[in-house]
C-alpha positions as CSV (number, residue, x, y, z in Angstrom):
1,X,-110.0,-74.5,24.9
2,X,-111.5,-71.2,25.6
3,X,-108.0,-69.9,27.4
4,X,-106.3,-70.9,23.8
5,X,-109.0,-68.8,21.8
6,X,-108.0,-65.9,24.3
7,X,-104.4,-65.7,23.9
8,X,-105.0,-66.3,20.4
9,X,-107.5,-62.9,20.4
10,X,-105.0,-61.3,22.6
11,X,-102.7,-61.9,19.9
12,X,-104.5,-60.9,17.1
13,X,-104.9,-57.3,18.2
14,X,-101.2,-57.1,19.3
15,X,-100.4,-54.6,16.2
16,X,-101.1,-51.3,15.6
17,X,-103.0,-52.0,12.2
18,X,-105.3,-54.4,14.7
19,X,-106.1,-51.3,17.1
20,X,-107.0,-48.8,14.3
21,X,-109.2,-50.9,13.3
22,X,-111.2,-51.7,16.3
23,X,-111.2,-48.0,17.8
24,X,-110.1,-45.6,14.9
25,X,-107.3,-43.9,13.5
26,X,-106.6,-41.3,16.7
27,X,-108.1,-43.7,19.3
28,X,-106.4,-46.7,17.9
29,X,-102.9,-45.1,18.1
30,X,-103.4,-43.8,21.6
31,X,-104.9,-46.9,22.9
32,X,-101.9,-48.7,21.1
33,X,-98.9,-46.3,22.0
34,X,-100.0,-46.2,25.5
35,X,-99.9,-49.7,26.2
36,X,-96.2,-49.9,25.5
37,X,-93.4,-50.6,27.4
38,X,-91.2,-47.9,29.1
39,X,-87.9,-49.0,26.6
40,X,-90.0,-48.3,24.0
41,X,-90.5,-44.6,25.1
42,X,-86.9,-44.4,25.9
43,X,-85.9,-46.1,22.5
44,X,-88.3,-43.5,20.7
45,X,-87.0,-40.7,22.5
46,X,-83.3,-41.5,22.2
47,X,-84.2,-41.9,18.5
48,X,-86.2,-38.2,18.1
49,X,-84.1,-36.7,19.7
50,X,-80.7,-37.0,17.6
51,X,-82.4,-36.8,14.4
52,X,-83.5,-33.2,15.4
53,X,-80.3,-32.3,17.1
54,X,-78.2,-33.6,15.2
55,X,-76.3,-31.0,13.9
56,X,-76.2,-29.2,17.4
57,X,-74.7,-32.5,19.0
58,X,-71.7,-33.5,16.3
59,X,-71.0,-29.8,16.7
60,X,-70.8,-30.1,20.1
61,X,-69.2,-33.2,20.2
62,X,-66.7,-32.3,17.7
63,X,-63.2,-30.5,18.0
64,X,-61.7,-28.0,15.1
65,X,-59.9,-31.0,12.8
66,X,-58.6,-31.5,9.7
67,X,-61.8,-33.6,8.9
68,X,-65.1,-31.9,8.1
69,X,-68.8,-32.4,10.4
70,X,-70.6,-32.4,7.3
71,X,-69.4,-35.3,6.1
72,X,-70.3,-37.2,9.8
73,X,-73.8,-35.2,10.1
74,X,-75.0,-37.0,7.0
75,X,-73.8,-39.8,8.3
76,X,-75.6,-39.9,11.7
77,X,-78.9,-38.7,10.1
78,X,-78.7,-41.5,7.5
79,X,-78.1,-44.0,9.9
80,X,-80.5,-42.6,12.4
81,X,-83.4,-42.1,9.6
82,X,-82.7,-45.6,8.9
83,X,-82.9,-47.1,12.3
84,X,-85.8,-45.1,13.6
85,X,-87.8,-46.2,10.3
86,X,-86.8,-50.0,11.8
87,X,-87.9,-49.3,14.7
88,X,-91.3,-47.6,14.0
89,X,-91.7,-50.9,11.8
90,X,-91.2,-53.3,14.6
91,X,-93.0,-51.6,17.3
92,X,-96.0,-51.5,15.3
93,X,-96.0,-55.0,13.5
94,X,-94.5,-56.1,16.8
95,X,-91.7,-57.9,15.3
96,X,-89.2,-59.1,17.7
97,X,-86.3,-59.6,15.0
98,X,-86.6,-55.9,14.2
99,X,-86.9,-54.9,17.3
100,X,-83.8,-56.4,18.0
101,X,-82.0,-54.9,14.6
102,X,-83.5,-51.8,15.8
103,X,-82.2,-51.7,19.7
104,X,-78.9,-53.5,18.1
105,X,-78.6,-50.5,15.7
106,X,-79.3,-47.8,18.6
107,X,-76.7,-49.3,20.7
108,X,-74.5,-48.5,17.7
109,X,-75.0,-45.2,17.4
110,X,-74.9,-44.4,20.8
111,X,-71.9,-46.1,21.0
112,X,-70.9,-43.6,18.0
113,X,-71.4,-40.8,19.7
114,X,-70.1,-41.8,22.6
115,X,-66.9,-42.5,20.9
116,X,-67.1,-39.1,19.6
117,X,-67.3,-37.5,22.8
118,X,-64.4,-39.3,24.7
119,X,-62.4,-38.0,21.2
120,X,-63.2,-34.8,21.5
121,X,-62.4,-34.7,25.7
122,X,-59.1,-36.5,24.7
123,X,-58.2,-34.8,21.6
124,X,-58.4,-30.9,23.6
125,X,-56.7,-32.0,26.7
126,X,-53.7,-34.1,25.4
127,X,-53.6,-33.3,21.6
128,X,-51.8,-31.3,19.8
129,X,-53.1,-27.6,18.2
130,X,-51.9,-25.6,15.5
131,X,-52.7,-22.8,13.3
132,X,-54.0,-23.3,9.8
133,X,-54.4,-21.0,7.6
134,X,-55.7,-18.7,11.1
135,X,-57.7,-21.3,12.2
136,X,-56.6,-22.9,15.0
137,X,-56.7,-27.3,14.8
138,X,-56.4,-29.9,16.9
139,X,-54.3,-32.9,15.5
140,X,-53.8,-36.4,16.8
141,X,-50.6,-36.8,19.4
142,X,-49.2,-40.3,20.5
143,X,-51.0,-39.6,24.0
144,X,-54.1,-38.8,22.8
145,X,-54.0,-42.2,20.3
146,X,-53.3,-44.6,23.0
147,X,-55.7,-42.9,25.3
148,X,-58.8,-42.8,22.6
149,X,-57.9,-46.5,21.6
150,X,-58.4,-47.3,25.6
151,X,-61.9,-45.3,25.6
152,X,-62.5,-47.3,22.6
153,X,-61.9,-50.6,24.3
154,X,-64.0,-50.2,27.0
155,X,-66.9,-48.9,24.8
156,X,-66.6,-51.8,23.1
157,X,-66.8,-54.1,26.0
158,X,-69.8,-52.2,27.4
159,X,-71.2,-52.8,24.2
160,X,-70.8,-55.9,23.7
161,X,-72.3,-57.0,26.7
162,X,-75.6,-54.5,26.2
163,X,-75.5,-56.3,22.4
164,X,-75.5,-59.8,24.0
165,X,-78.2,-59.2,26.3
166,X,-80.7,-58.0,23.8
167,X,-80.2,-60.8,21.6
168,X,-80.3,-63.3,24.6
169,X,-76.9,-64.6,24.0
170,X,-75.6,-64.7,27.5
171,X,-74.3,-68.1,27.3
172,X,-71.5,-66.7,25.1
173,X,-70.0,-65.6,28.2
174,X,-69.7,-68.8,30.0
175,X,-65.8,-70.4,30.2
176,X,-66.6,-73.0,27.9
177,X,-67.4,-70.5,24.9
178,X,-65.1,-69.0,22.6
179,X,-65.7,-65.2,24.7
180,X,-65.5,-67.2,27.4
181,X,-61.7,-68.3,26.8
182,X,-60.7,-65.0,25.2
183,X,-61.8,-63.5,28.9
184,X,-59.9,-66.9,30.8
185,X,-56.4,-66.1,28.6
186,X,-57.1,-61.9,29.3
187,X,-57.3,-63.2,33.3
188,X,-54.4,-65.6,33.4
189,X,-52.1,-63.1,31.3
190,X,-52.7,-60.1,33.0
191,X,-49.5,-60.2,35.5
192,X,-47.5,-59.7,32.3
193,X,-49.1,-56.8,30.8
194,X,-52.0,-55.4,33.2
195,X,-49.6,-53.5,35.4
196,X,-47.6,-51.6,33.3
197,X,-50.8,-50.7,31.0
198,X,-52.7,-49.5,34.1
199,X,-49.3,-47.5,35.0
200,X,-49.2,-46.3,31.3
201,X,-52.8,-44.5,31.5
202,X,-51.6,-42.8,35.1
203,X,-48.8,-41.5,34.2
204,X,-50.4,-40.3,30.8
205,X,-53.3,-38.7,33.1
206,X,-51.0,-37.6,35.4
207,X,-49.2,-35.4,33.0
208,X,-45.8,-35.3,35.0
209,X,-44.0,-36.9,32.4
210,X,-44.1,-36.1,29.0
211,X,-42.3,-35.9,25.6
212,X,-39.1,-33.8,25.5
213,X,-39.3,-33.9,29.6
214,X,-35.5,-34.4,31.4
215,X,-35.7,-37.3,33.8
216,X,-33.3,-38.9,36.1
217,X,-33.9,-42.1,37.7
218,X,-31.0,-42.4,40.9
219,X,-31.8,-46.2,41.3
220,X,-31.3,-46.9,38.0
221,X,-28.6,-44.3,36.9
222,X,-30.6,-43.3,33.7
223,X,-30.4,-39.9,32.8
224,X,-32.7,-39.0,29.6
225,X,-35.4,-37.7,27.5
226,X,-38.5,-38.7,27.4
227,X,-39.6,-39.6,24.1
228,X,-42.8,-41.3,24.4
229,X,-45.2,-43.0,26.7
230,X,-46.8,-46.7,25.0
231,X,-49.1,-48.7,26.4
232,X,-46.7,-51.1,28.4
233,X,-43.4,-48.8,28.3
234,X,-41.9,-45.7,28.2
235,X,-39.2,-44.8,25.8
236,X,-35.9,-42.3,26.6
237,X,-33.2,-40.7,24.9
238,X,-29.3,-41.4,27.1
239,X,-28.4,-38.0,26.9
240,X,-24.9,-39.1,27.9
241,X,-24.8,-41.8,25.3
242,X,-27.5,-41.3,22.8
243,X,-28.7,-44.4,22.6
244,X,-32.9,-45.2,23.4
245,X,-33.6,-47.2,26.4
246,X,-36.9,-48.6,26.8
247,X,-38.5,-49.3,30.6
248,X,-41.8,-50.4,32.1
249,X,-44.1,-47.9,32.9
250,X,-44.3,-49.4,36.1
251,X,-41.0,-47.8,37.1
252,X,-42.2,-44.6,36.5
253,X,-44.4,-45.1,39.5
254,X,-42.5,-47.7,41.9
255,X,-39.2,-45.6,41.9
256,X,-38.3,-41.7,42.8
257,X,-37.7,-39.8,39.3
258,X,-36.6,-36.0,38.9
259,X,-37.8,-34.0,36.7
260,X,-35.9,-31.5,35.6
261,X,-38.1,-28.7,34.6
262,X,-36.9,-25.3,33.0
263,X,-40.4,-23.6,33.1
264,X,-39.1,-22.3,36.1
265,X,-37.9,-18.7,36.5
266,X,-34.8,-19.8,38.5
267,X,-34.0,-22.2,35.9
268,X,-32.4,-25.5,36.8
269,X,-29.9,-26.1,39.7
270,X,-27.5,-29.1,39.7
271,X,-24.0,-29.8,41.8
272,X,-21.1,-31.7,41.2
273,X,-19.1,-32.7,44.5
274,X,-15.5,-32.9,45.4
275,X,-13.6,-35.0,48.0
276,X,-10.7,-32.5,49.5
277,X,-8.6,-33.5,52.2
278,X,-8.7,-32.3,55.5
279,X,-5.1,-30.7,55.1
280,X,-6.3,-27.8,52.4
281,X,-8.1,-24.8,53.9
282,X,-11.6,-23.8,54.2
283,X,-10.7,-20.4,51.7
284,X,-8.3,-22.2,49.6
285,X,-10.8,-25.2,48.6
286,X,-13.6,-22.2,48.1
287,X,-10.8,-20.0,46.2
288,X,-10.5,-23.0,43.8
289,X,-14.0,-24.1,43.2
290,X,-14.9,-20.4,42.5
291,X,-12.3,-20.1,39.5
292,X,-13.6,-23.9,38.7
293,X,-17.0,-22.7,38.2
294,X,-15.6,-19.4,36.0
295,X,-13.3,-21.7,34.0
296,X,-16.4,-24.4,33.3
297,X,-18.5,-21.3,32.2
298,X,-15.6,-20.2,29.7
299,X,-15.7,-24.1,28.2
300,X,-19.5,-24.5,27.7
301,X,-22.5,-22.1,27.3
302,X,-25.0,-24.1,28.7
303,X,-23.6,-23.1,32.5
304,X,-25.5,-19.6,33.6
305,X,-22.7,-17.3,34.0
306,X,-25.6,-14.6,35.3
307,X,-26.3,-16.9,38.2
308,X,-23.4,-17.3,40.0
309,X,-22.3,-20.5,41.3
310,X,-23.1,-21.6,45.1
311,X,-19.9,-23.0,47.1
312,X,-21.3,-25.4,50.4
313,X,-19.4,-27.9,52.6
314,X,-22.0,-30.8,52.8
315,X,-20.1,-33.5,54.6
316,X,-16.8,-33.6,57.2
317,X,-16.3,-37.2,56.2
318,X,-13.6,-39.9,57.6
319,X,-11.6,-39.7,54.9
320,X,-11.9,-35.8,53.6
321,X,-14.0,-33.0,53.2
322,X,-17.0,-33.2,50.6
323,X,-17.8,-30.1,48.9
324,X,-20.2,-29.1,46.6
325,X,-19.8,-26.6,44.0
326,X,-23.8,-25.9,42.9
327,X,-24.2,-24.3,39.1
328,X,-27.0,-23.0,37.0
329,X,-28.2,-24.2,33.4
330,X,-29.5,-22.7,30.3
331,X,-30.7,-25.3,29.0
332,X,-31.7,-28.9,31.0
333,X,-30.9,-31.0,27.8
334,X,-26.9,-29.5,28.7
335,X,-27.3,-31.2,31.8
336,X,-24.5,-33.9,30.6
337,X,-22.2,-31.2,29.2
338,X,-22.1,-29.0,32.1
339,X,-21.2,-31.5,34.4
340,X,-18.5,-32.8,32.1
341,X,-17.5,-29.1,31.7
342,X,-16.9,-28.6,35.2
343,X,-15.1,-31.6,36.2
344,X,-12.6,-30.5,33.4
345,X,-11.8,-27.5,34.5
346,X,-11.6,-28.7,38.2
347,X,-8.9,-31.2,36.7
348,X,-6.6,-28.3,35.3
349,X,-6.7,-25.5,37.8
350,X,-5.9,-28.2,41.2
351,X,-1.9,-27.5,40.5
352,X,-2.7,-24.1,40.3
353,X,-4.2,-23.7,43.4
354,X,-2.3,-26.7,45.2
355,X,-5.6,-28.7,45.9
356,X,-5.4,-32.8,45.4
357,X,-8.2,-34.2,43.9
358,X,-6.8,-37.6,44.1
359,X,-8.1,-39.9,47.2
360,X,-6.7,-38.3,50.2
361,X,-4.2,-41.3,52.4
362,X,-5.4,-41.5,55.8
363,X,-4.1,-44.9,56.7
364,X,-0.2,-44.3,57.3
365,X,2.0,-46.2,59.3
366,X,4.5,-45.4,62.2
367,X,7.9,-44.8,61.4
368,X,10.5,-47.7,61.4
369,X,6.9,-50.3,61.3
370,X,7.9,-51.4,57.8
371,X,10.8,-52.8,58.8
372,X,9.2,-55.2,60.9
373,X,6.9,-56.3,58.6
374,X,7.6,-60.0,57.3
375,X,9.4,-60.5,53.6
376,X,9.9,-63.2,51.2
């Protein structure tokens, strides 16, 4: 009986109305404040803290947009103002439902701000920035959407799981609850889509690959531009037929792909090769590929004509001679052209220069064996 009346004393001063009035107005208050516990410091401070920095932080957390900070400073002060209110109300009536609306409504704006921050990060490194009216904006690209909808995501998972705890609903996570089989059907589905989503983020971060990039994959005789990286593929323009081909991102990462890049000084470099029999000579077949190369330039501008072309015998093969004829480009989106170009004129200047493209014969038979051969 007498440890029931205790608890119930215990109970009965367990406010801060309770302690003011047992030891005074300043006494009560520091007797009460410093018996609390050390989330409640860290909840108060958290709370103080952005509603008198709140401007410096949206500023901070905020790139040059077309949308305004005032309009989110209100915002977070109003929200803010209205959760710290909560809170001072549940600390000191030492009501657990509030305190829970309160922590519930922190978690919130925390995970505001943190979304604000990983939009800002994202927004500067793989947005996009013009000038408007000589002030220079950041606007949304398709990179920087995917990659703030994934910072998102996992915000909200973290979230969720900090929201579930204060409200003691951990059970929510077991298999048999509806969370539960929403994370059971994410598990057994994730050798569909998990890989290429993972790859999708590298190559993004990376920043090898991206839009209007020149890329050929050898393995799987794609040559195109890139015209935009999803979250489970990667889209391309055929340059040689002008027609999109999607892929996994996966490839991008499992196979060797080249690209072609014109930031370069030197420009870029690609051959063509040619199979010449072993019966044309060394300055004949270099004679020919030389006027090849000035006749291609001629048929196509994209073909450097200031960079002159590279003549290289790159194989004494079984059958002929394998030369390579290495050119210079204007432009990397010619890529297609160029090659075409050159192959024409190396079809209409072999008669002039007495050079057979055609598959050289180097299986021949003795003279007189044909007669011996069997006939119908």
């Amino acid at each position: 009986m007498n440890e029931t009346n205790s608890i119930t004393s215990t109970n009965a001063v367990d406010n801060v109305f309770d302690h003011i009035k047992d030891s005074g107005i300043v006494s009560g208050l520091l007797d009460y404040f410093t018996t609390l516990d050390s989330v409640h410091y860290i909840t108060f401070f958290i709370n103080l803290l952005i509603f008198i920095f709140g401007r410096q932080i949206i500023n901070n957390l905020s790139v040059q947009t077309v949308g305004a900070n005032q309009s989110r400073l209100r915002l977070l002060r109003l929200i803010n103002t209205i959760l710290f209110l909560t809170y001072l109300v549940a600390v000191a009536f030492q009501l657990q439902l509030a305190s829970n609306f309160s922590h519930t409504g922190l978690l919130m704006l925390l995970s505001y701000l943190g979304s604000q921050f990983a939009h800002s990060l994202i927004l500067k490194k793989y947005g996009r920035q013009r000038e408007v009216e000589g002030t220079s904006l950041f606007i949304e690209s398709h990179t920087s959407h995917s990659l703030h909808l994934l910072a998102l995501l996992l915000l909200g998972v973290v979230a969720g799981l900090i929201f579930l705890n204060i409200w003691n609903l951990e059970n929510w996570l077991q298999t048999t609850s509806f969370l539960g089989a929403i994370a059971v059907l994410v598990f057994t589905t994730k050798d569909y889509w998990l890989k290429d989503f993972i790859s999708g983020i590298m190559v993004i971060s990376n920043g090898n690959i991206e839009r209007g990039d020149v890329v050929r994959i050898p393995s799987e005789n794609i040559l195109a531009i890139v015209l935009e990286t999803r979250g489970m593929l990667t889209i391309l323009r055929d340059l040689i037929r002008h027609h999109n081909i999607t892929i996994p991102n996966s490839l991008l990462l499992n196979v060797q792909v080249e690209i072609l890049d014109t930031e370069s000084r030197k420009g870029v470099y690609d051959y063509v090769e040619f199979n010449i029999g072993y019966e044309t000579p060394s300055e004949t077949a270099q004679g020919y590929l030389a006027e090849v190369w000035k006749k291609a330039c001629k048929i196509t501008s994209t073909i450097n004509s200031d960079r002159e072309g590279t003549i290289k015998l790159v194989n004494n093969g079984d059958h002929a001679v394998t030369w390579r004829l290495i050119y210079n480009l204007k432009a990397v989106h010619g890529i297609s052209e160029a090659r075409n170009s050159i192959n024409l004129a190396a079809f209409e200047l072999q008669q002039e220069h007495n050079v057979q493209l055609a598959t050289p014969l180097t299986h021949t038979f003795p003279a007189g064996s044909h007669d011996s051969l069997p006939t119908s």
